[in-house]
N, C-alpha and C positions, 0 to 999 in steps of 0.2 A: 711371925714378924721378926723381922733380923733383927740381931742386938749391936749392927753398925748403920751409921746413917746414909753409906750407900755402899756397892759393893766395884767394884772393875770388870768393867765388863767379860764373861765371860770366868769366869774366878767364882766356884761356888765360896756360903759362908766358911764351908770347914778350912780350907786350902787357905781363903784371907785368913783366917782365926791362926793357922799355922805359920804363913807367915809374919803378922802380926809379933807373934810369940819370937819370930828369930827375931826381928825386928826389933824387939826391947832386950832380949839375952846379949844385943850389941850394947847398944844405948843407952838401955835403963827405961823404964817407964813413962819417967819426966819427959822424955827426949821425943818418943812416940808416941802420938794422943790420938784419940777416936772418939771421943766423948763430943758429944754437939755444944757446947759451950767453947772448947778449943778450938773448935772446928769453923765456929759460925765468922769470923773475921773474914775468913777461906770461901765461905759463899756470897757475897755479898759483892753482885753487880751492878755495872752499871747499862749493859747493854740490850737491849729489850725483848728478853728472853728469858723464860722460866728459871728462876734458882733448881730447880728439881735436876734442870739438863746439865749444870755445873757443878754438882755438889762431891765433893773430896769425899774420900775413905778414910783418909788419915791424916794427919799432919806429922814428919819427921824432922828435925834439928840434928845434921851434921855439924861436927866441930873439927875434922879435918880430909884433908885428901884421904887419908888411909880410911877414914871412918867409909866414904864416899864411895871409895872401890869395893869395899865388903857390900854395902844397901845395895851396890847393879849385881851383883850376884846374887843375893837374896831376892831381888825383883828380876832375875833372872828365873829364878829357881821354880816360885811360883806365877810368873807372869803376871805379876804387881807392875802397872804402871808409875812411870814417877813424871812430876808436873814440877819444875823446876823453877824455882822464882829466888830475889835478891831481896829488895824490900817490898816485893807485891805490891808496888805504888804505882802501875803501868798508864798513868790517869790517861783518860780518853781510845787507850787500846783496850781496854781488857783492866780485871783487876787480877788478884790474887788464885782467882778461881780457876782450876783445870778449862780446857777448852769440849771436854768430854766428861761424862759424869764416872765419880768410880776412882780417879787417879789418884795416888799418894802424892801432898804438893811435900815437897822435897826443898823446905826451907834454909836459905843460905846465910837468912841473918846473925845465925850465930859466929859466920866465917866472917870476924868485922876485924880483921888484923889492916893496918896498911905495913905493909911488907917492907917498903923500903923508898924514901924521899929520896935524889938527888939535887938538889938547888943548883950543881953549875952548870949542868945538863938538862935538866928540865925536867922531869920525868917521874912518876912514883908507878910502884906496884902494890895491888891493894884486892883484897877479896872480895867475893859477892856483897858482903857484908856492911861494908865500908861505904857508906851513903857522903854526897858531896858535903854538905854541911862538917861530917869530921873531920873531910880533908882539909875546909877553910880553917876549923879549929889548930888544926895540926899546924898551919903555916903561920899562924897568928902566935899560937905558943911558942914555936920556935924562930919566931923572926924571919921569917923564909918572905925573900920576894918574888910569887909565886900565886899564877892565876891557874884556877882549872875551869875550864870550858862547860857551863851546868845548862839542862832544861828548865821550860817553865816552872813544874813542881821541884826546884832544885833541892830545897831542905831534903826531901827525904827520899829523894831518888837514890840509885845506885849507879854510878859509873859503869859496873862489868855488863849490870841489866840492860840501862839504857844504851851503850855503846853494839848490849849484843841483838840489843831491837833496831841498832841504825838511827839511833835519834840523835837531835840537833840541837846545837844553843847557840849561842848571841854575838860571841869576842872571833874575832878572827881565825879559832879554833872549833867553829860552829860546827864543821862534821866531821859526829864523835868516831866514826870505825877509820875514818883517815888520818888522824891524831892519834890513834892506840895503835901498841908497836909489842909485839908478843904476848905470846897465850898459855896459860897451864889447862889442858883439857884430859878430865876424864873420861874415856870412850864407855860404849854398852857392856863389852866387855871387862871392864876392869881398867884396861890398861892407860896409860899417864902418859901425856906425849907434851912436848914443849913446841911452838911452832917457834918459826924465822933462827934467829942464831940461839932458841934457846934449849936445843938437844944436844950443841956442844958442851964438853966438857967445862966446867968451868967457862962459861962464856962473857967475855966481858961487853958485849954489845946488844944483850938481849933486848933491852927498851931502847935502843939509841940505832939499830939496823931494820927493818923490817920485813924484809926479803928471804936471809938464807940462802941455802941453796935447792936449788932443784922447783916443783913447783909450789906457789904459793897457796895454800890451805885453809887460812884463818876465815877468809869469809865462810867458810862452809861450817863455820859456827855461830855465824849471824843470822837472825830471824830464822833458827830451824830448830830443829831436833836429831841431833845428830852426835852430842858431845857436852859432855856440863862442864862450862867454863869458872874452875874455882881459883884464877889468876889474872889478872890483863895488866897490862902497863899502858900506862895514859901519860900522853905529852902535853908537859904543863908551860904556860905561857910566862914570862919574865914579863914582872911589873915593868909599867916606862915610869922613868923619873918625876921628879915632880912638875905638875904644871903639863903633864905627857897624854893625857887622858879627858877627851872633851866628847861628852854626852850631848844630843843633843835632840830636839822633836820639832819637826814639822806637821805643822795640821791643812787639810784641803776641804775648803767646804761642798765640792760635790762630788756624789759618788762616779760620773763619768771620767774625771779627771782621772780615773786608774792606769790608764793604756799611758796616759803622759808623764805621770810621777815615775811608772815601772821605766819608761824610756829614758829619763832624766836624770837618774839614780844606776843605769847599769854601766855605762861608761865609766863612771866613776869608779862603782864595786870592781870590774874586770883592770882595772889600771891600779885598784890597790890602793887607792887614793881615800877611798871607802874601804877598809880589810876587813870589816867582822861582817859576820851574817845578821843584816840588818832588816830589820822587819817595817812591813807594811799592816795596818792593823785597820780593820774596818771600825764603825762608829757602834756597834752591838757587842761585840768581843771588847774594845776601852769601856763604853760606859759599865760594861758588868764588874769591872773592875771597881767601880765608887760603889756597887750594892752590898752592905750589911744588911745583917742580922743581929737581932739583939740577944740575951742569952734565952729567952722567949720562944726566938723561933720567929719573932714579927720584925718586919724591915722594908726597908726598898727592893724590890724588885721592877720584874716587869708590869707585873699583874700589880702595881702600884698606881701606873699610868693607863696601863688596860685592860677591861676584866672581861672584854668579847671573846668569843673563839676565835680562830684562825690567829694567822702570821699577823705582825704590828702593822696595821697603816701605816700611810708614810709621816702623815701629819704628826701622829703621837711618834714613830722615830726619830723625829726631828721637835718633839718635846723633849726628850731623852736628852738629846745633843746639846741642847740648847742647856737644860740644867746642869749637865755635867760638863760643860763646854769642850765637847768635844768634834773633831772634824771628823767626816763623813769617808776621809781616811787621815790617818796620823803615823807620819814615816819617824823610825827610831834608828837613828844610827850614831857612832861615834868615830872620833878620830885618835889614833894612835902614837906614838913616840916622842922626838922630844920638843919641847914647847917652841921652840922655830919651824920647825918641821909643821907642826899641827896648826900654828897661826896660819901659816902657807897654805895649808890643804882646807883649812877652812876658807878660805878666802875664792879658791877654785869651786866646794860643795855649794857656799850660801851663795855666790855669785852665778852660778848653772842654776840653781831652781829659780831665782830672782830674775833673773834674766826669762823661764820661760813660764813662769805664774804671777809676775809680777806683786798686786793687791792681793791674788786668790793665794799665797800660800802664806800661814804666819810662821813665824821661826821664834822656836823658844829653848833656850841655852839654860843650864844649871841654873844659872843667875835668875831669868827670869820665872823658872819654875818654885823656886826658892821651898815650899815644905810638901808641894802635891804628892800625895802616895804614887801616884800610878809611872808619876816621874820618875820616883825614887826606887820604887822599884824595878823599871827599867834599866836605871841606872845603875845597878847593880848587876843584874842581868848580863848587862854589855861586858864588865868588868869581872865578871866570875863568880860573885857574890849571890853565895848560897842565901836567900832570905826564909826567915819563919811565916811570912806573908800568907795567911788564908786563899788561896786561889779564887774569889771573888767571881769568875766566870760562872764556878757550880748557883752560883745565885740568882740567874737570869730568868729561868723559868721556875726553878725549883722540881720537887721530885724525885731527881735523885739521878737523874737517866741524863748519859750523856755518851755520843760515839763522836770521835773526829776521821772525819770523810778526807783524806789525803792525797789529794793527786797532784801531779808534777806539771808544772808552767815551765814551756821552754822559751817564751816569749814575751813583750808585751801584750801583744792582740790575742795570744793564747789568755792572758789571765783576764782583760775584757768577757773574751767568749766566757771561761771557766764562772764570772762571776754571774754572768748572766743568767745562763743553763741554772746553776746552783739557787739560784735565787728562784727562778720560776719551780723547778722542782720544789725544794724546799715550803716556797707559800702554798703550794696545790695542795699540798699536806699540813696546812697550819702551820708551818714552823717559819725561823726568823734564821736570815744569810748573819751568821756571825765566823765569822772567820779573821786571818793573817797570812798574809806572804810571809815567810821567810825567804831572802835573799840569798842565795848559794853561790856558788863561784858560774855556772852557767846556766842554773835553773833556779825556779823556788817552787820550793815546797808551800803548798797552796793546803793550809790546815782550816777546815771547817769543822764547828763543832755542832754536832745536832742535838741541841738540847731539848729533854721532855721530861715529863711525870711519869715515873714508872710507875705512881702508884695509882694512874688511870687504865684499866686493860684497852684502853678503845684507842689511848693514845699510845700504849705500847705498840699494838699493830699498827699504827699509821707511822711512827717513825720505823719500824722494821721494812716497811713498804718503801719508806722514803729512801732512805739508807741503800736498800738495795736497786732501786729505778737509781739514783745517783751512779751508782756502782755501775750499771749497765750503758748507763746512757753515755756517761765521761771514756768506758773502755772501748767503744763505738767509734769514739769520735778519736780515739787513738792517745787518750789522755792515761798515763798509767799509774796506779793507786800504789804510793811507797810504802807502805804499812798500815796494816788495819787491825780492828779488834776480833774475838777468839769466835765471833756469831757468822763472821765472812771471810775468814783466813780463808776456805774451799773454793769457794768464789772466786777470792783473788787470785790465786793460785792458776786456778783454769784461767784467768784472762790474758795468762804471759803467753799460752797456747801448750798444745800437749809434748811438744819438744823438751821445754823445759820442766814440765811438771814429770815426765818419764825419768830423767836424769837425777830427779829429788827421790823419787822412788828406789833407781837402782842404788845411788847411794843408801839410803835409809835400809835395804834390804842387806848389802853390804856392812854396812857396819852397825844397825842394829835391829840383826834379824827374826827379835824377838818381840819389837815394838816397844820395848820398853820405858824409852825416851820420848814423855811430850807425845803421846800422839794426837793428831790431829795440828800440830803447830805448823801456822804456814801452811797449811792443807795439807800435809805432808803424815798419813796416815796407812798403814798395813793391813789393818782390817776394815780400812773404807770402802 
C-alpha cells in the first residue's frame, strides 16, 4: 500500500518519494503536504465523477516567482505534474481538484501581494493570490474611487484565475481577459517572460498598452496549460459621481417572452445606452437565491415544494415564483455616469420595454426594492461589489453536485431555441432549466446550471448523461460551449474541430515538452 494518497501518473512511489524530498529541501515541510487531511479540500468535487479520478499527490505553497522557476525544474526533473490554481474557488467549472489523478495542485494563495494601484489611470497589478474582496478592501482603505469588475462568487474569487478561465461579470467591465492588460508568466522551463510592453526595460505602459510589439501572446495563457500566470493587471473602472449609478430590475411573467426581452434589451446594450453586462435570469436560478439553510442543514429548498422524482412540474414552478415573487425571467441591468446623463437614458430603457410589454413587464428601481437580498445583491454585482453572500443557487437541489453547461447565444431566436433544447434535455433526465444570459457586447453567454445530489450514484450517472447529450446536441446545432468543468474539458476541445485542437498540441509540445503543466486542461494533454 502506498504511503501517498495517489501517485502521477506514471511516476513510481520511489521517484515521487524523491521528489517530494527536493520539494520541501526548497520550501520546508509546511509548504509541501501529502498527508490526506491537507490534501482533502484538494479533492472535493462538484462534478459527477469519482473523487478517486481527481485526487492530488500533493499540495505545494509557492511564495514567489523564484520559488516557482525552481518547483518546474524539480517537476521537470522527475515528471511530477503540477495542477495550478489561485483560490481553487472555480464554482460550477471544476474545483480545486487536478483534472487528472496524481498531480501536484500548485497552490498560489500564498502569492496574495497586490503589486501596485493606480487611481489616475485605473489599473492594479495583483497576484494569483489576491482575491476581489482584498481588492475592494484595498480601495476602501485607501479612499480610491475605484470599481473592479467581479463574478458571481466575487468574495473569493481570484482575478488572475478567473480572468485566465475567460470569465465574466456585471459593470461595463464584464469581459474579464478584455479588461486585463499585461502578464508575468512563468514558462515549463523555468524561464519569466512579461507580455505587451512589459519586457521593456523599465516600462512605463505595462498595464495601460496591451499590444507591444510583434505578435500578441497573452491569450495562449487563457483557459490552457501552457505558462503559470503569477502577475496580470486589471483595468479598473472610475466610480461616477454621486446620483451616477442606477440599478435596476425588470420582471416578465412568461417564460416565452425571451426572444422579446433578448430583442428589446440589445439595441440598447450595443448603443451603450445599456454598458454593463447585464443579465437575464430565469425564475429557478432567482428563486434559489431566497433558499436557506439553517445551521441544521434543514431549509427551503426545492424538495420543500416537491418530493416526486424528476424535473419540477410546471404548477409547483410557478409555486416557487409565486412565493418568492419572482418572474419567469427577471432582467438586471444599470445605468451609468452622471445623474443627467442617467435620468436621460432611463427614460429611453423604461420607455422601450414599456412601450413593447406594456402590463406584462414590472419595473423595480432601488427605491422600490428597498432591503430584498437578491436585489441587493445584484446591486452590487453591477457595481463591483465583492459580497460575502452565501451563493444560495448550491441550495436548489442539494447534494452538493453542480456543472454550468455554457454555450454562446448569438441572437435572440438563438436563446429561444437554446432554451428550449436545454429544457427538454434537462427534464428527460429529471433535472430543472435553471439558468442566466449574460449580455455581452454581441453575444451572451447562456450559463446553465445542472444541479444534482452527488450523494445519489443513480443520479450521478443521469446528470453525467445529461451534461454530455447537452454537450452534443448544442455542438450539432452549431452552438459553442465557452468554458466547461475538468470531467468535459476533452470533449470540448474536440468540438472546435481537430484543426484547432492540433495547434494546442504543437504549442503544448513546444513549450512544455515534458507535460508538466496542467495536463489534461482544456483537453490539451501529452499523454492522452
Amino acid at each position: 500500500m502506498s504511503r501517498f494518497v495517489a501517485l502521477p501518473k506514471g511516476v513510481s512511489e520511489e521517484t515521487f518519494a524523491r521528489a517530494i524530498s527536493e520539494y520541501r529541501a526548497l520550501l520546508g515541510e509546511g509548504r509541501v503536504r501529502t498527508d490526506p487531511a491537507s490534501l482533502q479540500s484538494y479533492m472535493k468535487i462538484m462534478i459527477p465523477e469519482s473523487e478517486e479520478l481527481h485526487k492530488p499527490s500533493a499540495v505545494i505553497y509557492p511564495k514567489s516567482v523564484q520559488e516557482i522557476q525552481k518547483i518546474v525544474g524539480i517537476a521537470n526533473k522527475y515528471k511530477t505534474p503540477l495542477w495550478t490554481v489561485s483560490t481553487g474557488k472555480n464554482m460550477g467549472y471544476g474545483t480545486a481538484a487536478p483534472a487528472t489523478r496524481g498531480q501536484i495542485v500548485l497552490d498560489l494563495k500564498t502569492m496574495n501581494r497586490i503589486v501596485h494601484v493606480d487611481e489616475e489611470l485605473g489599473y492594479c497589478l495583483v497576484e494569483p493570490g489576491v482575491t476581489y474582496y482584498d481588492l475592494q478592501q484595498h480601495f476602501k482603505k485607501n479612499r480610491m474611487n475605484l470599481w473592479v469588475d467581479v463574478p458571481a462568487p466575487s468574495a473569493m474569487a481570484s482575478p488572475v484565475g478567473n480572468t485566465a478561465d475567460r470569465g465574466v461579470g456585471y459593470t461595463p467591465y464584464g469581459e474579464h481577459f478584455l479588461f486585463s492588460c499585461g502578464m508575468e508568466v512563468v514558462l515549463a522551463n523555468g524561464d519569466v517572460i512579461r507580455t505587451g510592453t512589459g519586457g521593456l526595460a523599465n516600462s512605463s505602459s505595462w498595464q495601460t498598452n496591451k499590444w507591444g510589439n510583434g505578435p500578441y501572446v497573452d491569450g495562449l495563457f487563457t483557459q490552457s496549460n501552457l505558462g503559470i500566470i503569477t502577475k496580470l493587471g486589471v483595468w479598473l473602472m472610475k466610480g461616477p459621481p454621486p446620483g451616477g449609478y442606477y440599478p435596476f430590475l425588470m420582471k416578465f411573467p412568461k417564460v416565452e417572452m425571451l426572444p422579446d426581452i433578448i430583442k428589446t434589451l440589445m439595441p440598447l446594450r450595443m448603443s451603450q445606452i445599456i454598458p454593463n453586462a447585464c443579465i437575464v435570469v430565469n425564475a429557478g436560478w432567482e428563486a434559489a437565491g431566497y433558499f436557506t439553510y439553517d445551521k441544521n442543514g434543514k431549509g427551503t429548498n426545492r424538495e420543500t415544494f416537491y418530493k416526486g422524482k424528476g424535473s419540477l412540474p410546471p404548477k409547483v414552478f410557478q409555486q416557487i415564483m409565486d412565493k418568492y415573487d419572482v418572474g419567469a425571467w427577471n432582467f438586471y441591468a444599470a445605468l451609468y455616469g452622471s445623474p443627467e446623463q442617467v435620468a436621460l437614458n432611463w427614460k429611453y430603457v423604461s420607455g422601450a420595454f414599456k412601450q413593447k410589454f406594456g402590463k406584462d413587464v414590472r419595473i423595480i428601481t432601488e427605491k422600490e426594492a428597498k432591503d430584498d437580498p437578491i436585489f441587493e445583491y445584484r446591486r452590487q454585482l453591477m457595481m463591483g461589489g465583492s459580497t460575502l453572500q452565501e451563493f444560495g443557487l448550491y441550495n436548489w437541489r442539494g447534494g452538493g453536485g453542480s456543472m454550468w453547461f455554457a454555450p454562446v447565444a448569438a441572437r435572440p431566436s438563438e436563446c429561444e431555441q437554446q432554451m428550449k433544447v436545454a429544457t427538454d434535455i434537462l427534464n428527460k433526465y429529471g433535472f430543472d432549466y435553471v439558468s442566466e444570459f449574460i449580455v455581452g457586447w454581441r453575444d451572451m453567454h447562456h450559463i446553465i446550471d445542472l444541479l444534482y445530489d452527488r450523494t445519489q450514484p443513480e443520479e450521478m450517472k443521469r446528470a453525467y448523461k445529461c451534461f454530455d447529450e447537452l454537450l452534443t446536441v448544442f455542438t450539432k446545432n452549431g452552438y459553442g460551449t465557452y468554458r466547461t468543468n475538468t470531467a468535459f474539458m476533452d470533449k470540448v476541445s474536440r468540438s472546435y474541430g481537430e484543426g484547432m485542437r492540433d495547434i494546442h498540441h504543437k504549442l503544448k509540445r513546444a513549450l512544455d515538452p515534458n507535460n508538466i503543466l496542467a495536463p489534461g486542461k482544456s483537453g490539451i494533454n501529452l499523454q492522452a
